[in-house]
C-alpha positions as MATLAB code, in Angstrom:
seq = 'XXXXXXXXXXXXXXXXXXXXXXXXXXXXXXXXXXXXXXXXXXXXXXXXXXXXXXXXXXXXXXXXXXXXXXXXXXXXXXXXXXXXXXXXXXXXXXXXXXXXXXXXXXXXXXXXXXXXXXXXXXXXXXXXXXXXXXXXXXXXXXXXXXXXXXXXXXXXXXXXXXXXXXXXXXXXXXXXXXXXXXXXXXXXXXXXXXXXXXXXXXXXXXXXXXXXXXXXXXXXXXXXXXXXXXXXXXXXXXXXXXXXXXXXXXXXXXXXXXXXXXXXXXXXXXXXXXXX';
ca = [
      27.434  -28.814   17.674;
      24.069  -29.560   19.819;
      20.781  -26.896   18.387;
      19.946  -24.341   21.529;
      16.367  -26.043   21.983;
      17.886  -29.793   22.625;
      19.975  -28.176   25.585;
      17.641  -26.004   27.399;
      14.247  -24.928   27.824;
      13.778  -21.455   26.208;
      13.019  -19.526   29.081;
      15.966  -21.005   30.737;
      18.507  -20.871   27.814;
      17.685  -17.139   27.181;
      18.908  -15.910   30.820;
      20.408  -12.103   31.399;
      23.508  -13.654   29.707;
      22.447  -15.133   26.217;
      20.004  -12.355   26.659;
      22.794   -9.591   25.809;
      24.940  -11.342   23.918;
      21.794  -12.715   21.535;
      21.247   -9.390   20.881;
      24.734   -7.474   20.842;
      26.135   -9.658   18.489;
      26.731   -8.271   14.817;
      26.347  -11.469   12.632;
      23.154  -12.500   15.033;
      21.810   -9.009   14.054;
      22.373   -8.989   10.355;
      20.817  -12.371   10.043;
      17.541  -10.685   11.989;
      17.217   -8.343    9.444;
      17.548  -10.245    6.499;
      14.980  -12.871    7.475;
      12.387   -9.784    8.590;
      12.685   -8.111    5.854;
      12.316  -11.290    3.915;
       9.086  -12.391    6.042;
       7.458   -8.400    5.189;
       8.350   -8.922    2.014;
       6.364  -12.364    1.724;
       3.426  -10.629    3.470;
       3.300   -7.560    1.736;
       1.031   -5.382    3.505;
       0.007   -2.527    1.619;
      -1.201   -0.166    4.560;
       0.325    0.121    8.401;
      -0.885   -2.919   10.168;
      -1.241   -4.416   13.868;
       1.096   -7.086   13.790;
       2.066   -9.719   16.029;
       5.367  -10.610   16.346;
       6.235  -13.883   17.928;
       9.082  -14.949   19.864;
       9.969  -11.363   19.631;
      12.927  -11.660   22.107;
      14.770   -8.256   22.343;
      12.557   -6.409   19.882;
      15.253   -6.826   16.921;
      11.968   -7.628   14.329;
       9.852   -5.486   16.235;
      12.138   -2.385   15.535;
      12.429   -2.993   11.293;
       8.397   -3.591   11.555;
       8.710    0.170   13.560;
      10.672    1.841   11.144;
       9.151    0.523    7.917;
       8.711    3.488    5.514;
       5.282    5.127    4.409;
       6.203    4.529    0.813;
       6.298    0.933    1.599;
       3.150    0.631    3.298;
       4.267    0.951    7.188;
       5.024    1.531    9.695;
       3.239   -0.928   11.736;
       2.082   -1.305   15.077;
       3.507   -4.106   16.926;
       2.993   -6.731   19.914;
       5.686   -9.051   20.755;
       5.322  -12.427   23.316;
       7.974  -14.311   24.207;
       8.614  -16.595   26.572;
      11.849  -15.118   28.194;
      11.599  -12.633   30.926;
      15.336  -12.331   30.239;
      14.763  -11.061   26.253;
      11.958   -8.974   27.123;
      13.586   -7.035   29.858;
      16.487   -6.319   27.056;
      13.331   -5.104   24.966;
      11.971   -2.424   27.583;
      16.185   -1.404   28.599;
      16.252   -0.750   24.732;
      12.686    1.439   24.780;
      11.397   -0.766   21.759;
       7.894    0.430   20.510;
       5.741   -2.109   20.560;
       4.449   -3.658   23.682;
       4.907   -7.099   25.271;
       3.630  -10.076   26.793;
       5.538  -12.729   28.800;
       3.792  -15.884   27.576;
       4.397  -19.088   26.501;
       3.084  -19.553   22.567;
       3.153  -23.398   23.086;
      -0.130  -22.715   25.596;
      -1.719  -20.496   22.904;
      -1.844  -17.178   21.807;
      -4.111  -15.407   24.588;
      -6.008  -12.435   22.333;
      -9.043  -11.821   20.876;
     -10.548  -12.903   17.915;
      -9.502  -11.293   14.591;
      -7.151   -9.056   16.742;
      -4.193   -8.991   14.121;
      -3.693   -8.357   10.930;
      -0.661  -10.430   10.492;
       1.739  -12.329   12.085;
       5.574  -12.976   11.786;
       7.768  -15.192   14.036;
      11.533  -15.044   13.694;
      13.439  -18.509   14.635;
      10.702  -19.517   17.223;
       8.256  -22.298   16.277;
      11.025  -25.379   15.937;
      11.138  -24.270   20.004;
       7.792  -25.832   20.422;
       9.068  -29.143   18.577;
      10.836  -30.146   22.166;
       8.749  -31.108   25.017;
       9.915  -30.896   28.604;
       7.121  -34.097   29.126;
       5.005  -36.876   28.439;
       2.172  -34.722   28.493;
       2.860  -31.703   26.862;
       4.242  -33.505   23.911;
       5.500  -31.421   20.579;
       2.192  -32.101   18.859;
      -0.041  -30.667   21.500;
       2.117  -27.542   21.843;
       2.217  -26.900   17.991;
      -1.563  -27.661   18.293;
      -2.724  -25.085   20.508;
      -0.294  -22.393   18.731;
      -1.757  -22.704   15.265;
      -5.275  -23.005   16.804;
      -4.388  -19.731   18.798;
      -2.739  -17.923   16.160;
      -5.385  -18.907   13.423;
      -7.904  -16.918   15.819;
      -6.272  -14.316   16.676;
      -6.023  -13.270   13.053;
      -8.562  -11.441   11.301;
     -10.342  -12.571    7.935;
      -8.153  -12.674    5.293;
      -4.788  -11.914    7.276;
      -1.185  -13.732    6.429;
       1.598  -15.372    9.100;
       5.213  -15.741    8.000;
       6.693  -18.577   10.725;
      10.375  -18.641    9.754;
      12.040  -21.881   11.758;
      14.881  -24.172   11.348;
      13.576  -27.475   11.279;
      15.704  -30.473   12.411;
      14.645  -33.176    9.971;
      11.771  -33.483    6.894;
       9.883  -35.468    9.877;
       9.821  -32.280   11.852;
       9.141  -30.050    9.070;
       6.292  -31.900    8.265;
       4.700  -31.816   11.615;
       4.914  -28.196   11.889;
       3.611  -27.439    9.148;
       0.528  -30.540    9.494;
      -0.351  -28.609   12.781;
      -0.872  -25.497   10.881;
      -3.107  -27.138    8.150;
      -4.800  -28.698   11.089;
      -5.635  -25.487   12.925;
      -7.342  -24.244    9.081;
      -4.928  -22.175    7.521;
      -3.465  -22.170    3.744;
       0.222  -23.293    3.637;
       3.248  -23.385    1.563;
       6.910  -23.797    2.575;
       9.481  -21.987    0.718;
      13.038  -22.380    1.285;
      16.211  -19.737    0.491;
      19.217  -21.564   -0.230;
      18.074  -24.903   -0.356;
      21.087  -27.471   -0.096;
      23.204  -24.927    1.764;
      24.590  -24.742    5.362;
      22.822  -21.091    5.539;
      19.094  -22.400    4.178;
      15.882  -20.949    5.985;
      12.662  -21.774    5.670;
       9.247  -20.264    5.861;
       5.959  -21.226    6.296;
       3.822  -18.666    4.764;
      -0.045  -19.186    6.001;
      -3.406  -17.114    4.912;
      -6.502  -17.230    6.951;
      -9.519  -18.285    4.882;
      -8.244  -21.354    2.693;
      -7.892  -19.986   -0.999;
      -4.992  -20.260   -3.351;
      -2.371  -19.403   -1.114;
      -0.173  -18.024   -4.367;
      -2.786  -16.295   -4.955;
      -2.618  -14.541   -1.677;
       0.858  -13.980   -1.237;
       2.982  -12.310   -3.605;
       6.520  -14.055   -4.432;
       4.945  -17.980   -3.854;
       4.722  -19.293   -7.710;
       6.570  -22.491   -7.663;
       6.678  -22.784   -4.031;
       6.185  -26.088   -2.185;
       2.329  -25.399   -1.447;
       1.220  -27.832    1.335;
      -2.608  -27.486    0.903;
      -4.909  -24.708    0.363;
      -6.944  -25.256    3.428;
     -11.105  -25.810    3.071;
     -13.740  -23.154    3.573;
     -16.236  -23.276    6.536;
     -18.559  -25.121    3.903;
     -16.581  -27.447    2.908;
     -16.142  -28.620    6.723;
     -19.637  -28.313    7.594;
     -20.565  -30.522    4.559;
     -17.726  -33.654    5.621;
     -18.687  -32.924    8.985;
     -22.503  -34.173    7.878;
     -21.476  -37.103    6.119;
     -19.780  -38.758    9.273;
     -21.502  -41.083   10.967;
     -21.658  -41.253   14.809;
     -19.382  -44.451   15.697;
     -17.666  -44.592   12.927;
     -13.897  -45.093   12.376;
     -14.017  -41.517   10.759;
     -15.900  -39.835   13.457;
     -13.771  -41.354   16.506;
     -10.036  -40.202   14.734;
     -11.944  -37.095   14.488;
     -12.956  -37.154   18.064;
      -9.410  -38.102   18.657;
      -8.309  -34.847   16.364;
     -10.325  -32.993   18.714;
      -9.082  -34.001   21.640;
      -5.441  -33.502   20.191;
      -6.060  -29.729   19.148;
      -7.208  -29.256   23.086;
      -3.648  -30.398   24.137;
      -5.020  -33.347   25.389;
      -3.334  -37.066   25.279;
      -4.801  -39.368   23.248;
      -4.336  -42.847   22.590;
      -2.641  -43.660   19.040;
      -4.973  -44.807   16.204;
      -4.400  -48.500   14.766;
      -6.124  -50.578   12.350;
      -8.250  -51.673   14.639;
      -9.700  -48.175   15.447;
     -14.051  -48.194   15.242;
     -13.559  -51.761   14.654;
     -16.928  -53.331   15.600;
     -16.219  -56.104   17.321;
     -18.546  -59.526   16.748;
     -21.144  -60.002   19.451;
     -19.968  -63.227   21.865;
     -23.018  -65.488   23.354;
];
């Protein structure tokens, strides 16, 4: 059986049809629930919080982020984006809440700087792993998301990305992006070696000891802590202009801009001997 994102483009997958019966369906619903409930529970917020909610379709997470009780820390204000008109107009029939945005996450995450205080996406971000062409390729997509989404959080705020990835190869490139973009990341997986396993990227803004952060991550697959503004600055100084160092950063640059770049080689900053 073929995964939704090989067959169609999002937007054009999740028309008025798939739309309704996405969200009407019983089994698609309790499966919703479980993994929101699991993502809150991974970020823990101890106080109502503006949170964005990614891919938010039909508003299923968006509702359970609504109705989250007092005792438990909510409920929390919410902002959904999505990239189906289809899904979202479902959202406003049902009166959901929060409010939305018709955008496309693989171009960025269009808000302000330190906007949110966290971030949860539902079954979304493996969406970005299939490009419609040559130059919008997977990497460039998952580039500008994690750049977009690192910004939009504030200081010190979490992101719970639950995706099904295809492969390790894809898993790995997700999550890469979202070291590249700064963040602190570890992968945890329910139900590992099972038909039903899901798994979550849990990120923190601000590099630290990302078990240290978020509650429920001891012996989780940490991916790397992330380095501090000072840390950068001071590799950032020890690179020389020309170097082989400084052009694949150039090159990393370029990438995180969406832009197409050449692939590196051995013979990348390779000074070449002077011919008479």
């Amino acid at each position: 059986m073929s995964r939704p994102e090989d067959t169609l483009p999002p937007d054009l997958f999740y028309n008025d049809s798939e739309s309704r019966k996405y969200t009407t369906s019983s089994r698609i619903q309790n499966v919703q629930v479980e993994m929101t409930n699991r993502a809150l529970e991974l970020l823990s917020l101890p106080s109502p919080s503006l949170v964005l909610d990614i891919g938010c379709g039909s508003g299923l997470s968006g509702e359970i982020l609504s109705s989250v009780s007092p005792s438990d820390g909510g409920p929390h204000i919410w902002v959904g984006m999505d990239i189906s008109a289809s899904m979202l107009d479902v959202a406003l029939r049902r009166d959901v809440e929060g409010d939305l945005l018709l955008a496309d996450i693989g171009q960025g995450v269009p808000f302000r700087a330190g906007t949110f205080d966290a971030a949860i996406s539902i079954s979304a971000v493996q969406w970005l792993c299939n490009a419609e062409s040559s130059d919008t390729g997977p990497q460039g997509r998952l580039t500008r998301f994690f750049n977009g989404l690192y910004l939009s959080l504030r200081r010190g705020g979490k992101a719970v990305c639950q995706f099904y990835p295809k492969n390790e190869a894809q898993r790995n490139m997700i999550s890469a992006a979202a070291i590249k973009a700064g963040f602190g990341a570890g992968l945890l997986e329910d139900g590992a070696g099972t038909k039903n396993a899901k798994v979550y990227l849990v990120l923190s803004v601000g590099g630290g000891a990302i078990e240290g952060v978020v509650k429920g991550m001891e012996g989780v697959d940490v991916v790397e802590r992330g380095k501090t503004n000072h840390e950068r600055k001071r590799t950032e100084d020890l690179v020389t202009m020309g170097s082989k160092q400084w052009i694949l950063r150039r090159k990393e640059q370029m990438e995180r801009k969406g832009k197409v770049v050449k692939n590196s080689s051995k013979f990348s900053g390779r000074r070449r001997k002077i011919a008479w």
